[in-house]
C-alpha positions as CSV (number, residue, x, y, z in Angstrom):
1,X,106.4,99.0,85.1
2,X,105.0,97.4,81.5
3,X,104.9,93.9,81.0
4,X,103.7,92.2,78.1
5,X,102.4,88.3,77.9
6,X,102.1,85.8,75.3
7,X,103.9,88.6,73.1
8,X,103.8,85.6,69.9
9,X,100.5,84.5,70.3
10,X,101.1,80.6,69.0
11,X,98.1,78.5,70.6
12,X,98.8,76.4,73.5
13,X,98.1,72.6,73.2
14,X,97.7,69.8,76.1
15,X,97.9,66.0,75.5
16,X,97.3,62.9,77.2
17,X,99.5,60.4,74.8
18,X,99.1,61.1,71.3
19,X,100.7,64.1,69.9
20,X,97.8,64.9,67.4
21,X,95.4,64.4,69.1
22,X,94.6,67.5,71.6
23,X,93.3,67.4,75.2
24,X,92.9,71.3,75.2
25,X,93.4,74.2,73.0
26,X,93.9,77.5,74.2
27,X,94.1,80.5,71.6
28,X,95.1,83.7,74.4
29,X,95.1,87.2,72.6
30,X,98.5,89.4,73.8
31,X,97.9,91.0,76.9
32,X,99.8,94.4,77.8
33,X,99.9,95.5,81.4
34,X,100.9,98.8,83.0
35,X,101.5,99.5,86.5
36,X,102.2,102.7,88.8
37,X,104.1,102.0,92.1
38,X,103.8,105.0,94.1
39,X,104.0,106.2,98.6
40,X,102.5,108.6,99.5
């Protein structure tokens, strides 16, 4: 299993009413993830 997130890494914004005007900004690196599923 590989999964990748926020593969573009454009910054995330959050607003109460005006659209330049920012609540929050979020600036995320890319995250890869790698997983093993596996019984025994």
């Amino acid at each position: 299993m590989f999964g990748v997130v926020h593969l573009t890494r454009a910054s995330q914004r959050t607003s109460f009413q005006l659209a330049n005007a920012p609540y929050a900004l979020c600036e995320p690196g890319r995250t890869c993830q790698v997983g093993l599923r596996a019984s025994f």
